[in-house]
N, C-alpha and C positions, 0 to 999 in steps of 0.2 A: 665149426659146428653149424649146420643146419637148423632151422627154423623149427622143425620135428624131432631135433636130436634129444630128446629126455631119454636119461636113465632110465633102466628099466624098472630100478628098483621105485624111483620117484613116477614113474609111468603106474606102477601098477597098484600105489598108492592111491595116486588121483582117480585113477577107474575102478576104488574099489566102494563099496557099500560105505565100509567105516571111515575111509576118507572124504565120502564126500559127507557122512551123517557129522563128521569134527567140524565141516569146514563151517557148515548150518550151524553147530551149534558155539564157535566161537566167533562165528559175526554179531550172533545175536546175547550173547554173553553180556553183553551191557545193559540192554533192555530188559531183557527176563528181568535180569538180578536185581536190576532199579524196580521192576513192578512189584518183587516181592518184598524191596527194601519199604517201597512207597504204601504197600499192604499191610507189614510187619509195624512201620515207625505211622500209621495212617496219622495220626494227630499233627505228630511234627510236619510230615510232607502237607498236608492242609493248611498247616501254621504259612510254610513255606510258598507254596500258591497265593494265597492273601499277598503277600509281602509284594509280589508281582502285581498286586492290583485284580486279580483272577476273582471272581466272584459269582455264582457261590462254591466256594472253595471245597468246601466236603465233596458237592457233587461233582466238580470238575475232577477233584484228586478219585475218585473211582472213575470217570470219564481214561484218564491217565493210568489206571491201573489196567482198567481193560484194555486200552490200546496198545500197552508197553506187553502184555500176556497174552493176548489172543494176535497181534503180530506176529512176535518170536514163535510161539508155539504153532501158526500155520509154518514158519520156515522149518522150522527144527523136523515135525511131523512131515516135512513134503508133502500137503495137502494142500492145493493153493497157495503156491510159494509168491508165484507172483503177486496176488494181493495182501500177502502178508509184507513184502518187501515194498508194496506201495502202503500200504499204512504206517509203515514205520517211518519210511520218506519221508509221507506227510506228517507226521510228528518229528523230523526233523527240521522240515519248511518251518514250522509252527513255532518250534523252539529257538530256532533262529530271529524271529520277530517278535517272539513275548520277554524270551530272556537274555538273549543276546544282541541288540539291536547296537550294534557298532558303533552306526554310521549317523546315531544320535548323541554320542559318548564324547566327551573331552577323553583326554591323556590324561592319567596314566589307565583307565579303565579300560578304554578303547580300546587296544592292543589285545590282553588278554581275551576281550571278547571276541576279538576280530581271529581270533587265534582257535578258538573256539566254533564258533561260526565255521572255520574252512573245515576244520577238522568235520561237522557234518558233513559238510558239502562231500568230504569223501568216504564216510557212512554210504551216502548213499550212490554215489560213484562204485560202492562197494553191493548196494543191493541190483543193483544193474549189472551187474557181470553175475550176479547170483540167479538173476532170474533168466539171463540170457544163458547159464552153464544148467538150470535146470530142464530146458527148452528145449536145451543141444541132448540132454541126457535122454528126454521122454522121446525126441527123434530118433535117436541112433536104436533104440528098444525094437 
């Protein structure tokens, strides 16, 4: 098989409306649903910011609510995807260094954080092929 050889069936998924509005809406499937977790449980998520040292924490955890919602929801809407896919980035940059910081960690902590941390790192490995297949789409129109 060829570099081109997709199915047709999986071809006309990927170039369709609703395949591409699933793919937007299950990258960002974590975000949203954390902003509305973070919206819904507000006190505990503020309890939780504190804990990290985050201060002042009410105002940060809507800082975090807004980023986590107005992110996903430019991707998901195709409305400036691209800055939606860089702000979520940069809240994964962020997260990697406020709550994940490895590479400060003994064992046995270290690990799972390190495990964590990569796992961003391909989040947004992930918003990069989104914005560059959104880019290819508004070209090809």
């Amino acid at each position: 098989m060829g570099r081109n050889d997709t199915p047709r069936v999986i071809a006309a998924f990927l170039d369709s409306g609703i395949g591409w509005f699933l793919a937007r809406l299950v990258l960002t499937f974590v975000f949203w649903s954390a902003g509305l977790a973070h919206l819904i449980g507000f006190q505990h998520s503020a309890a939780e910011l504190k804990t990290l040292g985050l201060e002042p924490a009410g105002f940060l955890n809507v800082v975090l609510i807004v980023t986590l919602l107005v992110g996903s929801l430019l991707i998901v809407l195709d409305r400036w995807l691209w800055l939606g896919c860089g702000i979520l980035s940069g809240f994964l940059v962020v997260a990697i260094v406020l709550a994940h910081p490895f590479w400060t960690m003994e064992e046995p902590a270290r690990t799972p954080h390190f495990h964590v941390a990569m796992e961003h790192v391909s989040l947004i490995g992930g918003f990069m092929v989104c914005a560059i297949a959104a880019r290819l789409r508004d070209l090809r129109r």
